[in-house]
VOBANU-125083 format. One line per field, with one value per residue (C-alpha): x, z, y; residue number from 1; residue in one letter. Coordinates in nm, 2 decimals. Layout:
BEGIN
x	c(X, ...)
z	c(Z, ...)
y	c(Y, ...)
i	c(NUM, ...)
aa	c(A, ...)
//
This chain:
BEGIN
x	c(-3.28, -2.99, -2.64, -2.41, -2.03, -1.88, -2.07, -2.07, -1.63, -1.62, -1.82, -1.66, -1.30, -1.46, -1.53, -1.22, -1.03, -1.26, -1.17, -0.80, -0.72, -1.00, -0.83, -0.50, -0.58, -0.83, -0.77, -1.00, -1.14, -1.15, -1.39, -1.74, -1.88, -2.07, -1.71, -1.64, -1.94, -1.91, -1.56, -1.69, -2.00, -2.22, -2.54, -2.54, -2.73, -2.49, -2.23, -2.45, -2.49, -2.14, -2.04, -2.31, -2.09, -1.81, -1.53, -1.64, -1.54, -1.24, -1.13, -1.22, -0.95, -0.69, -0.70, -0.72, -0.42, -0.18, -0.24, -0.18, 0.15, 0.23, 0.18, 0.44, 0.67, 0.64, 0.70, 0.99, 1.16, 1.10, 1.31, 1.62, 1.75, 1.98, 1.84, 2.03, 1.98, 1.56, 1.60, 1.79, 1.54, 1.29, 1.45, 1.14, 0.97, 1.16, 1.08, 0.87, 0.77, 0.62, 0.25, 0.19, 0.44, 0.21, -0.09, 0.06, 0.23, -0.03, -0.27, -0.02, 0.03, -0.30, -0.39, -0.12, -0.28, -0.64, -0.47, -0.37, -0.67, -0.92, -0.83, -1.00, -0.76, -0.50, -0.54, -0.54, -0.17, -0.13, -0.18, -0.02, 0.32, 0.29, 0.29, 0.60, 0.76, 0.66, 0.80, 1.15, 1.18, 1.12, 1.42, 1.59, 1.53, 1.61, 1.97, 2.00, 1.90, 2.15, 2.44, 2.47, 2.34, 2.46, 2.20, 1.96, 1.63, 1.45, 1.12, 1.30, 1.51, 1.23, 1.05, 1.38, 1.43, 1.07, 1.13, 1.43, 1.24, 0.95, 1.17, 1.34, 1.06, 0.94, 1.24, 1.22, 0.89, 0.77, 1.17, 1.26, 1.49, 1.72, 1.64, 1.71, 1.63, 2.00, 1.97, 1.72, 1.89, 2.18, 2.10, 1.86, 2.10, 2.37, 2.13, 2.03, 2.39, 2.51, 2.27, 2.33, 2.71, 2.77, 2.54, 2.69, 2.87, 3.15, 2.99, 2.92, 2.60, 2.53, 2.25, 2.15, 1.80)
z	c(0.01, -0.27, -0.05, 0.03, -0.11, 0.20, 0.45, 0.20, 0.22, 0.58, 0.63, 0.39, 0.58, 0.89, 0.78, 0.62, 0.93, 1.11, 0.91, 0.87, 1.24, 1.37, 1.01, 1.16, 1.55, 1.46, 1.11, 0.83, 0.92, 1.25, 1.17, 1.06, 0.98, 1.26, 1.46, 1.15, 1.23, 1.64, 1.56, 1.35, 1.57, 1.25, 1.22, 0.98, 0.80, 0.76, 0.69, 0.39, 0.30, 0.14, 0.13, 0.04, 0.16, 0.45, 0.09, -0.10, 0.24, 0.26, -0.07, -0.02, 0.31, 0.17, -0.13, 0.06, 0.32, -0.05, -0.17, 0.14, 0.20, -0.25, -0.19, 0.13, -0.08, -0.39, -0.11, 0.02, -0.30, -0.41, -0.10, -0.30, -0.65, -0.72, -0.90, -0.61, -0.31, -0.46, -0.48, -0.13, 0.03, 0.17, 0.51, 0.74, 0.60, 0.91, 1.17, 1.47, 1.58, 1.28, 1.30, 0.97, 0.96, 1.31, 1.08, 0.78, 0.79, 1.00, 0.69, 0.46, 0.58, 0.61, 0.28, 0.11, 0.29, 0.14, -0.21, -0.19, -0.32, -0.42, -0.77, -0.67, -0.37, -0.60, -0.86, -0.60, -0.50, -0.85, -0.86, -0.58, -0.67, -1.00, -0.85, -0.67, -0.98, -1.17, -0.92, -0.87, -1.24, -1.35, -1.08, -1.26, -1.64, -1.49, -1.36, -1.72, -1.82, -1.66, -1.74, -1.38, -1.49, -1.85, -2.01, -1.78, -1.78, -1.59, -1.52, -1.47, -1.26, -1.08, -0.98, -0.81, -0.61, -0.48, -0.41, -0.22, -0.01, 0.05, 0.15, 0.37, 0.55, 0.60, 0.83, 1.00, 1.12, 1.16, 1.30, 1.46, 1.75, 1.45, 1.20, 1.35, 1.17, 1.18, 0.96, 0.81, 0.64, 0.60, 0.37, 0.12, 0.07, -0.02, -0.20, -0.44, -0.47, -0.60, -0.83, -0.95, -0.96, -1.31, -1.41, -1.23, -1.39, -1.15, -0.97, -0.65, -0.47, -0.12, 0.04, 0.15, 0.15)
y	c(1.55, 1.50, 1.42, 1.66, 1.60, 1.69, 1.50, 1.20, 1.20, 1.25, 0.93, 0.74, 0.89, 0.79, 0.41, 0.34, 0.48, 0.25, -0.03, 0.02, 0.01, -0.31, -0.51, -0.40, -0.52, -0.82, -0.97, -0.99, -1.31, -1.19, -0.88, -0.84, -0.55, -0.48, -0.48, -0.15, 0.00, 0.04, 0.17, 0.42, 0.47, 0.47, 0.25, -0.06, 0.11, 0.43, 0.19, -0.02, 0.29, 0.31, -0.05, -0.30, -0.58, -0.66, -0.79, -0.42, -0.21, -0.44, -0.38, -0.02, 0.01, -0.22, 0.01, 0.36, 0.24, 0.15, 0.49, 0.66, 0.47, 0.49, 0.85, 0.90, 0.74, 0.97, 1.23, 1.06, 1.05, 1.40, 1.51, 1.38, 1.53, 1.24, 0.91, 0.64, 0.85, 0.83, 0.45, 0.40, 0.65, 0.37, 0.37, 0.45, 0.09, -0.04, 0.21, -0.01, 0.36, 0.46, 0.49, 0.41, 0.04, -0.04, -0.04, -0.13, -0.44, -0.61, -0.51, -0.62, -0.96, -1.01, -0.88, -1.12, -1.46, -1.38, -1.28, -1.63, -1.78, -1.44, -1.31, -0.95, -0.92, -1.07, -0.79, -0.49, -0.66, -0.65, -0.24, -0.19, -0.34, -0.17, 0.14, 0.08, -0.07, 0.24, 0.49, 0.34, 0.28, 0.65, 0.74, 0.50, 0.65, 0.98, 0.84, 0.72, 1.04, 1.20, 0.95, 0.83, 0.49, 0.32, 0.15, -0.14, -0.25, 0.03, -0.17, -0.52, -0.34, -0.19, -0.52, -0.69, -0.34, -0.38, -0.73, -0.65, -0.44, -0.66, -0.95, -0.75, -0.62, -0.96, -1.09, -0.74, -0.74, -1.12, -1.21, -0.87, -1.01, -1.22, -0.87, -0.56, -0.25, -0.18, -0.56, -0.41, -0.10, -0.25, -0.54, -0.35, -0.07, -0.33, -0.58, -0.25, -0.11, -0.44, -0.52, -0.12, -0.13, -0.29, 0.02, 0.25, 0.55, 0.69, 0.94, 1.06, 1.01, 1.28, 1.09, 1.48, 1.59)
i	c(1, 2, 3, 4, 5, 6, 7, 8, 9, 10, 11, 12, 13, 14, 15, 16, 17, 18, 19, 20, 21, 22, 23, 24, 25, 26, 27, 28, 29, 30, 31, 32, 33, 34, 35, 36, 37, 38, 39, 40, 41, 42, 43, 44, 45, 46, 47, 48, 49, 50, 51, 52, 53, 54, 55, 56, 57, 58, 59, 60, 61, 62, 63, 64, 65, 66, 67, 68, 69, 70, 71, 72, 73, 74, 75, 76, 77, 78, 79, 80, 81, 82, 83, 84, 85, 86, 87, 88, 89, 90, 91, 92, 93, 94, 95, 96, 97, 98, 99, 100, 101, 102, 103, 104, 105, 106, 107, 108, 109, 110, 111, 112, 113, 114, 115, 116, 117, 118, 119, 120, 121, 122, 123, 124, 125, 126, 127, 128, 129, 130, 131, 132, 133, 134, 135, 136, 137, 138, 139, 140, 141, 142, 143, 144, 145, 146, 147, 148, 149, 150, 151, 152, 153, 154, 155, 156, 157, 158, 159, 160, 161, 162, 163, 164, 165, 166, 167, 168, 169, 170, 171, 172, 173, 174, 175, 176, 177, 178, 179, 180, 181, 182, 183, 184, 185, 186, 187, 188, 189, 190, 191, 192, 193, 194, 195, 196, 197, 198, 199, 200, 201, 202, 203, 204, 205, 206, 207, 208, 209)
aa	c(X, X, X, X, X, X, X, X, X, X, X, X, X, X, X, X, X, X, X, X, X, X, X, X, X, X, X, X, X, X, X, X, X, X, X, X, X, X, X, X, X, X, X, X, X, X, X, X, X, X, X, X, X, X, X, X, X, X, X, X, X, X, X, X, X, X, X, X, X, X, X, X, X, X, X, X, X, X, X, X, X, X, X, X, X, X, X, X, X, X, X, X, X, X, X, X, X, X, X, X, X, X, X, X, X, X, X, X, X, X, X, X, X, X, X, X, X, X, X, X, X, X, X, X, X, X, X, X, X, X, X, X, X, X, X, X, X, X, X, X, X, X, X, X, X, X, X, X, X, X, X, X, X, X, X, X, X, X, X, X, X, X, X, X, X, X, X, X, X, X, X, X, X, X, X, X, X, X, X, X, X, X, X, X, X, X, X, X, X, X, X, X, X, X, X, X, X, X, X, X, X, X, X, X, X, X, X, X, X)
//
């Protein structure tokens, strides 16, 4: 009997769910794959089925969880017209009750230590922070579209904004009693405004959905 298309994605959904939340609790080198397949209450051989190997399904939720969070934050952006409020509007990275940032930077952090020495893992980083890059430099061309930035480096731009908001995040949520979120806001609005102002054309910004 051929498979069905349907079927075939809820599974798959239904693994990588699995995997994204015992990663999140346990740690990669914590998990084995029989650990993913009781949470999805699949065989091992439903699970093989999909993923031959424990790295593959790893790569597969690690992946899945960067374009669920890469697309919320296309989202996020596209609630704002202007070009600085797009590029100040990554906020809800240090929200403790967000769903997503419980599962996330436990995933993250976790990721980044076996990216450390596993040029597969290393690459998916790669990806990952070139999607960022690409989606805070095209608000960036369109403020210098629109005159509200003079002339920079878009894409060079783009990486130290990202940066900014990944060493931010760090001390937020490994340090949180020395890095409150009110910290947290705070320093990468005024890290990215300063390294904007000698850019900056003089007009006014809302901040207004």
């Amino acid at each position: 009997m051929p498979p069905i298309p349907e079927l075939e994605a809820i599974r798959k959904a239904q693994i990588i769910e699995a995997g994204l939340h015992t990663i999140a609790r346990h740690g990669c080198a914590n998990v084995t794959m029989d650990d993913i397949c009781k949470a999805a209450n699949l065989s091992k051989g439903g699970v093989a089925h999909y993923y031959r190997s424990k790295k593959e399904l790893f790569k597969a939720v690690f992946n899945a969880f960067f374009d669920q969070i890469f697309q919320r934050g296309r989202e996020t952006m596209a609630l704002y017209d202007d070009p600085l409020d797009q590029v100040l509007s990554f906020d809800w990275l240090y929200d403790a009750d967000d769903p997503d940032m419980e599962i996330g930077y436990p995933l993250l952090f976790d990721f980044m230590a076996v990216s450390v020495r596993d040029r597969e893992y290393r690459e998916i980083f790669h990806d990952w922070i070139g999607n960022w890059v690409g989606l805070l430099s095209s608000a960036l061309e369109k403020g210098i579209q629109r005159g509200q930035f003079r002339e920079l480096d878009s894409l060079t731009t783009a990486r130290t904004i990202s940066a900014i908001y990944q060493g931010v995040a760090t001390r937020w949520y490994l340090d949180p009693d020395s890095h409150s979120r009110h910290w947290a806001v705070d320093s990468f609005q005024n890290a990215i405004r300063g390294l904007l102002a000698p850019y900056m054309n003089d007009k006014p910004t809302s901040m207004q959905r």
